[in-house]
VOBA-302358 format. One record per residue (C-alpha): x, y, z; residue number from 1. Coordinates in Angstrom, 3 decimals, padded with zeros to 6 digits. Layout:
// residues N
c1:X, c2:Y, c3:Z, seq:NUM
...
***
This chain:
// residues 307
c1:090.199, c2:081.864, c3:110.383, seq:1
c1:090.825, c2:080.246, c3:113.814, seq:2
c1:091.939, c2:082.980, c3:115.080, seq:3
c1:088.688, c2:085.114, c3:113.780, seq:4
c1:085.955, c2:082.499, c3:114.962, seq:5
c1:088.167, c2:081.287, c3:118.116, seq:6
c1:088.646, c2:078.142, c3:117.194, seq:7
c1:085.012, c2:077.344, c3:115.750, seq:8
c1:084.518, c2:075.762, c3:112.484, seq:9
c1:083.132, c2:078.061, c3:110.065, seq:10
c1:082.294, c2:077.935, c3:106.618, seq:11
c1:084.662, c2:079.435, c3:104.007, seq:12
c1:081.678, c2:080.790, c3:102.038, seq:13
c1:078.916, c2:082.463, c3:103.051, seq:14
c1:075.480, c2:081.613, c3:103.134, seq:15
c1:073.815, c2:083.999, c3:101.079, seq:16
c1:075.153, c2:086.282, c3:097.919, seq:17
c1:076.699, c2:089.431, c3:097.821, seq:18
c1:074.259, c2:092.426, c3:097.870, seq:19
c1:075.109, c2:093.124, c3:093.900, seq:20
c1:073.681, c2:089.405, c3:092.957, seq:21
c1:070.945, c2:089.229, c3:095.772, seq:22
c1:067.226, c2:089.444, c3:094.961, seq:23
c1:065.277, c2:089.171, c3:097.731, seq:24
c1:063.640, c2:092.414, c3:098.866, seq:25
c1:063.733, c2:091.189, c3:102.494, seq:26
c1:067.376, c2:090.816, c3:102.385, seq:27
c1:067.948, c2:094.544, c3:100.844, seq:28
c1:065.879, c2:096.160, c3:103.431, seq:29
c1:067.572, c2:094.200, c3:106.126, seq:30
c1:071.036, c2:095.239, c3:104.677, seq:31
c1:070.239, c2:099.050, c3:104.552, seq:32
c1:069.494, c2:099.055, c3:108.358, seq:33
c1:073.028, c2:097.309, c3:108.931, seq:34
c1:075.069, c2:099.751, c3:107.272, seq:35
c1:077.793, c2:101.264, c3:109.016, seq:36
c1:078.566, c2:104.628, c3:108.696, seq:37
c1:081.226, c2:105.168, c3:105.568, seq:38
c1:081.667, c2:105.452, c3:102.259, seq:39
c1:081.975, c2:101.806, c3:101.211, seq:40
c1:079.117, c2:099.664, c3:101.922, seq:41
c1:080.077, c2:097.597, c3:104.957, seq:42
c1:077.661, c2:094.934, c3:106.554, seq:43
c1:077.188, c2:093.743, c3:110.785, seq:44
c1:077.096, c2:089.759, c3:111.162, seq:45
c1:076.827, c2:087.387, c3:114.531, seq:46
c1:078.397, c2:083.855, c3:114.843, seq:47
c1:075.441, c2:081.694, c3:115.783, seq:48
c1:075.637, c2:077.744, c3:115.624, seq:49
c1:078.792, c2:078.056, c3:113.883, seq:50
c1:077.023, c2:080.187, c3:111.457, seq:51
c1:077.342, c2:083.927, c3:109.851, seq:52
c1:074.494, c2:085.893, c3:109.568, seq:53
c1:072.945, c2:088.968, c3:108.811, seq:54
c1:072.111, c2:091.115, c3:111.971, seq:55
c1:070.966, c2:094.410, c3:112.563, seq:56
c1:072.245, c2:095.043, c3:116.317, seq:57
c1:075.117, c2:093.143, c3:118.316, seq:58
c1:076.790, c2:092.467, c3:115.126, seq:59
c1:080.740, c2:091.168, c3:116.079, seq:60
c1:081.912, c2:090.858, c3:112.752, seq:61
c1:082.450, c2:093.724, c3:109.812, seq:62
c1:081.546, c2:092.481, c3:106.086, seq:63
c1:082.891, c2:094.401, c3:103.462, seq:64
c1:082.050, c2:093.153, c3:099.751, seq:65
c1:083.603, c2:094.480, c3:096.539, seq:66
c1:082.493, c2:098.495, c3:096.705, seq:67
c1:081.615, c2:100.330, c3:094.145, seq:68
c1:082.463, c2:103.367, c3:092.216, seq:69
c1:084.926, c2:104.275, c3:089.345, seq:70
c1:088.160, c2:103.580, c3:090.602, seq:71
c1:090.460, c2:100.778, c3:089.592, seq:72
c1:090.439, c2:097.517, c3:090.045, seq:73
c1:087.674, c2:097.305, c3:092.634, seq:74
c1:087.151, c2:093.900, c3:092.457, seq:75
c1:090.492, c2:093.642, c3:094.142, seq:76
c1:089.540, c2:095.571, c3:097.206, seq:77
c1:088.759, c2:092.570, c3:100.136, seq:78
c1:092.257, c2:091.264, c3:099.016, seq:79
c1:094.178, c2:094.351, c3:098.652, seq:80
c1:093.015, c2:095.212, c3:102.392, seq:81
c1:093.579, c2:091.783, c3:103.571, seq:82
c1:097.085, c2:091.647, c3:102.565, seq:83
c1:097.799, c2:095.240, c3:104.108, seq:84
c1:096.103, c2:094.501, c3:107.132, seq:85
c1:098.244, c2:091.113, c3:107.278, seq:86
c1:101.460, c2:092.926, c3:106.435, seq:87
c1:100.490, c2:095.442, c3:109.308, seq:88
c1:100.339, c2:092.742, c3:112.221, seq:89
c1:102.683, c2:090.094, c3:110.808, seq:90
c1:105.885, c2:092.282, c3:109.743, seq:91
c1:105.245, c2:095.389, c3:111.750, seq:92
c1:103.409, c2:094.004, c3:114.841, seq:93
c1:100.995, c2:096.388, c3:114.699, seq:94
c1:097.540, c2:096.098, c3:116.490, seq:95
c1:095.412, c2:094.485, c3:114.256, seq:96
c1:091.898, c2:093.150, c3:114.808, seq:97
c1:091.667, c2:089.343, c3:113.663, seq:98
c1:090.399, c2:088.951, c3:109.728, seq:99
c1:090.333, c2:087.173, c3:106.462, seq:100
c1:088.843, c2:086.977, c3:102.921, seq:101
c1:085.584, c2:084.887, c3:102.303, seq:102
c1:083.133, c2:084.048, c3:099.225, seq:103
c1:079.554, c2:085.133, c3:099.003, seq:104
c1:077.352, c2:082.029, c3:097.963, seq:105
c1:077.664, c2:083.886, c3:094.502, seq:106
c1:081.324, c2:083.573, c3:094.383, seq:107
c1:082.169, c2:087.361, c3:094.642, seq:108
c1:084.761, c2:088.225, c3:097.588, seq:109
c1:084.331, c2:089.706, c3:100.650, seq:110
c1:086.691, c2:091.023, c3:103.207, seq:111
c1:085.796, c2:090.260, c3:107.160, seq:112
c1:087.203, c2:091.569, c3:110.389, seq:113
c1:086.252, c2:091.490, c3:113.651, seq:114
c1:084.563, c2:094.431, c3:115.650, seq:115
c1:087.017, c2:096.062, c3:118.354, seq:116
c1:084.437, c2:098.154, c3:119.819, seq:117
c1:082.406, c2:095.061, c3:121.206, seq:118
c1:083.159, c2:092.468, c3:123.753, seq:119
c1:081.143, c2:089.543, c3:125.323, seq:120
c1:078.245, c2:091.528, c3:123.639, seq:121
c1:078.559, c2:094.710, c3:125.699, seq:122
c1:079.457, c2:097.409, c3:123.430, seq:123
c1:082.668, c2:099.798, c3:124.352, seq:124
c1:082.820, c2:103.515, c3:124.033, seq:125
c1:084.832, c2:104.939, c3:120.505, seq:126
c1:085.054, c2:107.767, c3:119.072, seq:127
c1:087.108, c2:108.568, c3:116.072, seq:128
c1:088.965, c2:111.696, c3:115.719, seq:129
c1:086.462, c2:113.537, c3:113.440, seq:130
c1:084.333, c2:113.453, c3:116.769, seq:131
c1:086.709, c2:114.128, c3:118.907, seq:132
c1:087.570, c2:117.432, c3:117.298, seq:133
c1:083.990, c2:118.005, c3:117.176, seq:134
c1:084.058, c2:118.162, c3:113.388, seq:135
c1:080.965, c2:117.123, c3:111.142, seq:136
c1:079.445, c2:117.845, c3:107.487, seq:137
c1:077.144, c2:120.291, c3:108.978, seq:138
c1:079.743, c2:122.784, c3:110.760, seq:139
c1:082.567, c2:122.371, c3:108.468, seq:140
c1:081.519, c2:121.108, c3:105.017, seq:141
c1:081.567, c2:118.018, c3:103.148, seq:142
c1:085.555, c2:117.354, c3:103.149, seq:143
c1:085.586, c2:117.837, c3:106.653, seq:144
c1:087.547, c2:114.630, c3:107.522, seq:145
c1:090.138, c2:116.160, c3:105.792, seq:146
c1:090.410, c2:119.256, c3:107.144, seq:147
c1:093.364, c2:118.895, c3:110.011, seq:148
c1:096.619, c2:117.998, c3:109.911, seq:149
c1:097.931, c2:114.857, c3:111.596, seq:150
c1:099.905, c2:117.276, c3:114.032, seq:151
c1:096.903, c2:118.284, c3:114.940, seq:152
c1:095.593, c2:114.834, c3:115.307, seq:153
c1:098.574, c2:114.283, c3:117.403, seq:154
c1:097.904, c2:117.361, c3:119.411, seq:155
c1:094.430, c2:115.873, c3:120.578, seq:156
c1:096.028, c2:112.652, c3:121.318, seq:157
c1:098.123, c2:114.320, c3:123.974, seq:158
c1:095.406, c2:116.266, c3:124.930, seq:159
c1:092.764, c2:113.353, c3:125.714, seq:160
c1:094.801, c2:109.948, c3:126.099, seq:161
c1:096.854, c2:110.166, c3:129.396, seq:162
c1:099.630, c2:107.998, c3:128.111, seq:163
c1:100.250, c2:109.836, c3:125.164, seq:164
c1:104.224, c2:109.262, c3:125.304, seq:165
c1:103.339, c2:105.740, c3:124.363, seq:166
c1:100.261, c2:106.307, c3:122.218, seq:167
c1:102.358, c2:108.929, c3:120.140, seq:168
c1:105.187, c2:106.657, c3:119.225, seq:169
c1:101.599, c2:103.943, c3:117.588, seq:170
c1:100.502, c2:106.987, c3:116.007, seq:171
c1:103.392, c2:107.572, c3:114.264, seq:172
c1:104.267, c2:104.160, c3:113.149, seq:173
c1:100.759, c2:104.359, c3:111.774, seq:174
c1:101.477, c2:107.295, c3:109.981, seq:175
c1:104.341, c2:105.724, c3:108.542, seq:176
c1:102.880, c2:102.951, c3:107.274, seq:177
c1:099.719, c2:104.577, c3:105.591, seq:178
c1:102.698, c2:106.106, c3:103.394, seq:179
c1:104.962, c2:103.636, c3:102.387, seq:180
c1:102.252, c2:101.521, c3:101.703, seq:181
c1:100.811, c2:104.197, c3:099.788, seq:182
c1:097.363, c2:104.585, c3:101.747, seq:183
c1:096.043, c2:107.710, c3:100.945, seq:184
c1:092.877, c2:107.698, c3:102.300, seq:185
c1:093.695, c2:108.260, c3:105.889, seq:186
c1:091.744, c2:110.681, c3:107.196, seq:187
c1:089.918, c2:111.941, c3:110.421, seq:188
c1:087.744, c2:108.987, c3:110.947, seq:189
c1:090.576, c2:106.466, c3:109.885, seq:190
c1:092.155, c2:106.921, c3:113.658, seq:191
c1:089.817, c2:106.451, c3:116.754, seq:192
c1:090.130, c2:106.008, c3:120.552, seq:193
c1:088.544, c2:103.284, c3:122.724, seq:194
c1:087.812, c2:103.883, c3:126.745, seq:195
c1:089.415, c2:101.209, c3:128.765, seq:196
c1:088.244, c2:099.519, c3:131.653, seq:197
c1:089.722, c2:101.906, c3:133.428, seq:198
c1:088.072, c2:104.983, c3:132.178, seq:199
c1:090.641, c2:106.295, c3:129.929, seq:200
c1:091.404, c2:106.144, c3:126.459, seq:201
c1:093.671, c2:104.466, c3:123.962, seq:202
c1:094.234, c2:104.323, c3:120.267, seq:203
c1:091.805, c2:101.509, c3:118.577, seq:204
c1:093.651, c2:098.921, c3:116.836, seq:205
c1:094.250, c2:099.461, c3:113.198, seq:206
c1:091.915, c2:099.741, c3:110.435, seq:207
c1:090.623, c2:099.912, c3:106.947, seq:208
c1:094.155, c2:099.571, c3:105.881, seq:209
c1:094.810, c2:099.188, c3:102.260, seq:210
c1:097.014, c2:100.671, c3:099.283, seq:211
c1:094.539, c2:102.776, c3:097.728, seq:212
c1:096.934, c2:104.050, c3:094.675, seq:213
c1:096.273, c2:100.412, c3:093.448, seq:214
c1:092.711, c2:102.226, c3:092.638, seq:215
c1:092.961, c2:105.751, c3:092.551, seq:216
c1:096.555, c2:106.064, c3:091.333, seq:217
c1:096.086, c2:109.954, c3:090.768, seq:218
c1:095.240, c2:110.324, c3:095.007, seq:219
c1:097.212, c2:112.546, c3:096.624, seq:220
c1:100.268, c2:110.804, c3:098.515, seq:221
c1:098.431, c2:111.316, c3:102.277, seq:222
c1:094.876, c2:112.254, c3:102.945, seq:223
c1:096.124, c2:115.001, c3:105.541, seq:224
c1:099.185, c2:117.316, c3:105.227, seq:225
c1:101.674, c2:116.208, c3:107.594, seq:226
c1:102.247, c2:119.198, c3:109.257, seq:227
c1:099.898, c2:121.882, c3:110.303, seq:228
c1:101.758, c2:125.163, c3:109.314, seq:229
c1:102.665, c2:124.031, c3:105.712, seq:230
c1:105.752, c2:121.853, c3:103.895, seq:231
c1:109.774, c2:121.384, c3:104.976, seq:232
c1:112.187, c2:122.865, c3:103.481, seq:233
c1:113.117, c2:118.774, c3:102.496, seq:234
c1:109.202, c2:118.756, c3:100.542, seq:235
c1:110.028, c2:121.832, c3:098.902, seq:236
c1:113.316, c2:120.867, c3:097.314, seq:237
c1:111.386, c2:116.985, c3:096.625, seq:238
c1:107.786, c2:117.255, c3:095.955, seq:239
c1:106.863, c2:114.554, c3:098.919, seq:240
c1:107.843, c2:113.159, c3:102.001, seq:241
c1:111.079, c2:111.655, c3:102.515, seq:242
c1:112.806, c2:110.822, c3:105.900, seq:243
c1:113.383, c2:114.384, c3:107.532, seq:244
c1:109.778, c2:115.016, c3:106.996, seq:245
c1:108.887, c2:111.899, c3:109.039, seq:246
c1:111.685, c2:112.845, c3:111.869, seq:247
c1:110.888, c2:116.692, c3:111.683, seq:248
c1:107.272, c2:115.567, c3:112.568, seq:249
c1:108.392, c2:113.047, c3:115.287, seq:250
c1:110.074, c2:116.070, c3:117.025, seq:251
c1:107.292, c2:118.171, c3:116.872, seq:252
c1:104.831, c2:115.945, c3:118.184, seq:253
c1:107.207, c2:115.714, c3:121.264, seq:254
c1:109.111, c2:111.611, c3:120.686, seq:255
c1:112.466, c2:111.461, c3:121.922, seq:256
c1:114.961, c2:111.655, c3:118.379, seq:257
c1:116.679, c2:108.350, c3:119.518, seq:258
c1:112.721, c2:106.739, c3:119.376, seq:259
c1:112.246, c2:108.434, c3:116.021, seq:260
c1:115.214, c2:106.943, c3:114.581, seq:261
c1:114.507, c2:103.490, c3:115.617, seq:262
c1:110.889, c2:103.335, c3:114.235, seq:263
c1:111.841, c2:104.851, c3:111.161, seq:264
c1:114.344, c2:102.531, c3:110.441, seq:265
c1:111.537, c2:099.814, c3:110.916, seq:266
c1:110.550, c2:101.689, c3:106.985, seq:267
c1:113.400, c2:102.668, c3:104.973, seq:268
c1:114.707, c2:099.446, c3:104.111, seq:269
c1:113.731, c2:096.978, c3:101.450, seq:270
c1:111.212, c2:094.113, c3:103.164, seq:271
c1:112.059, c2:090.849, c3:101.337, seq:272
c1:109.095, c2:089.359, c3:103.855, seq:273
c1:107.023, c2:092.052, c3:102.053, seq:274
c1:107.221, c2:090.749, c3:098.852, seq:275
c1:106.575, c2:087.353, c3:099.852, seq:276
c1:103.240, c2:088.146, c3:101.642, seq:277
c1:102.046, c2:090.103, c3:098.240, seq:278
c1:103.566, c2:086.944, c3:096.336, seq:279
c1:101.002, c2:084.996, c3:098.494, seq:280
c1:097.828, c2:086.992, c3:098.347, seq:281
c1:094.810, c2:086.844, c3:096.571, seq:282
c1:096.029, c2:090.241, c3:094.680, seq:283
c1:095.793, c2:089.092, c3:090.619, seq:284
c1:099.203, c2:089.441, c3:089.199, seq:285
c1:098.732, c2:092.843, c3:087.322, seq:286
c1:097.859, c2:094.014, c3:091.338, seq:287
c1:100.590, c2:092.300, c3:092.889, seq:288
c1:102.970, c2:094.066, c3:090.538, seq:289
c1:101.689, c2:097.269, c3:091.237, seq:290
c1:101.517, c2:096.485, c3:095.012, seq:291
c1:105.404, c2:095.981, c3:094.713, seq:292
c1:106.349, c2:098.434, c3:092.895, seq:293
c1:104.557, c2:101.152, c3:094.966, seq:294
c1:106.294, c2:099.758, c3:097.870, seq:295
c1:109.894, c2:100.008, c3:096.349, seq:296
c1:109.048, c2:103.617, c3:094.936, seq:297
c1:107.863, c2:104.943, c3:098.870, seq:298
c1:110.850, c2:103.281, c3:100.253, seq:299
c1:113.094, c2:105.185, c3:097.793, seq:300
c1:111.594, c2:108.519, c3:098.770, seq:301
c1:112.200, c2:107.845, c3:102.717, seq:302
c1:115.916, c2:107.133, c3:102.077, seq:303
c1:116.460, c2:110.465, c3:100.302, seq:304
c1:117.039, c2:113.441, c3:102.477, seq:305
c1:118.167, c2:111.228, c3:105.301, seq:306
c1:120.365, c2:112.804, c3:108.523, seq:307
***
């Protein structure tokens, strides 16, 4: 929380309810014009006097209640993200924006992050890779942010970002992670680029990191095949990704195989740190279980088929 509000003092709960228990017409209208863009309902708040509110432009904060739907376990959602995003900066030093868990004035959970894209209330240019490859709903149907590979992804990273060598090697740490920590929701608009001061571009920090076969357990392992022209011979003989899928895919994207080696051996061992950060978390038990045992299954797939 210090770390989130920069050393200000602010309330652990919220001053007003989630928008499932809130009444007030005012505050419904108001919340429909903050929506970001997305599929869960995600809200834009301001710090002022130490305060979180409601706003509908300059927002520098991200409020993301309990979605809804029919998956499992929903209710579990603002700590299952919270506890990947943590495990993401913490154990794998990954760029994460600052963020925690709060309580509506109703009780019900939220999960809060700060914005990336704004700073000392000037906004900064980003574009995620759905735009970037100039893909929409209209010219390429409704599952469009699922329609490329992550080589390709990688392709347009080399293409646009100048230091690619370096923003390659984050990209596929973050690919890495999304599977061992069973995120299968990564698509398109999950990876973006911000323009630096400088005029160029870089990968975003991470986001909207969770384990989503904790509620869709059916999902497919990755939201994008990880190759563009089809499976390895190591997929065939396996049904999934295991480690020469991951280094096969480092080598195409053009990382040295000395760099591949050394991030993916950040992944195929057992994390005891892991474990203790779900053992810590606001998951319920039934969650944390499930948490863990996804964990040990992935890990078991990327030691199989190993050089």
């Amino acid at each position: 929380m210090q770390e989130l509000f920069d050393g200000q003092k602010v309330a652990h709960t919220l001053s007003f309810n989630s928008p499932y228990e809130e009444k007030s017409d005012s505050y419904l209208e108001h919340t429909k014009k903050i929506s970001i863009s997305g599929v869960q309902v995600k809200y834009s708040l301001r710090l002022e006097d130490n305060e979180l509110k409601l706003t509908d432009t300059g927002g520098q904060y991200i409020l993301k209640p309990i979605p809804t739907g029919t998956f499992k376990f929903l209710d579990q959602a603002p700590a299952n993200e919270h506890l990947t995003m943590q495990i993401a900066k913490q154990l794998f030093k990954m760029n994460v924006p600052a963020n925690a868990l709060m309580d509506f004035k109703d009780g019900s959970p939220a999960y809060i992050v700060r914005r990336f894209d704004q700073t000392h209330n000037k906004k900064i240019q980003q574009e995620d890779f759905a735009q970037i490859a100039q893909m929409t709903s209209e010219t390429h149907g409704e599952n469009y942010k699922y329609d490329l590979s992550y080589e390709e992804i990688a392709e347009l990273i080399q293409k646009y970002i100048p230091t690619y060598i370096i923003e390659l090697e984050k990209f596929l740490r973050m690919i890495l992670f999304n599977y061992v920590f069973s995120n299968g929701d990564a698509h398109l608009k999950n990876f973006s680029v911000l323009q630096s001061e400088q005029g160029d571009y870089v990968l975003t920090p991470v986001y909207d990191l969770l384990c989503t076969r904790i509620h869709s357990p059916s999902e497919s392992d990755m939201a994008l095949d990880l190759l563009t022209d089809g499976f390895s011979n190591a997929f065939e003989a396996s049904g999934f990704y295991t480690y020469q899928d991951f280094f096969e895919f480092g080598q195409r994207i053009g990382i040295k195989d000395s760099r591949i080696r050394k991030i993916l051996a950040e992944f195929i061992k057992s994390n005891k740190a892991v474990h203790q950060l779900i053992e810590q978390s606001y998951l319920n038990n039934e969650c944390k279980k499930l948490y863990a045992d996804y964990y040990e299954d992935r890990l078991k797939r990327m030691n199989m088929n190993m050089e």
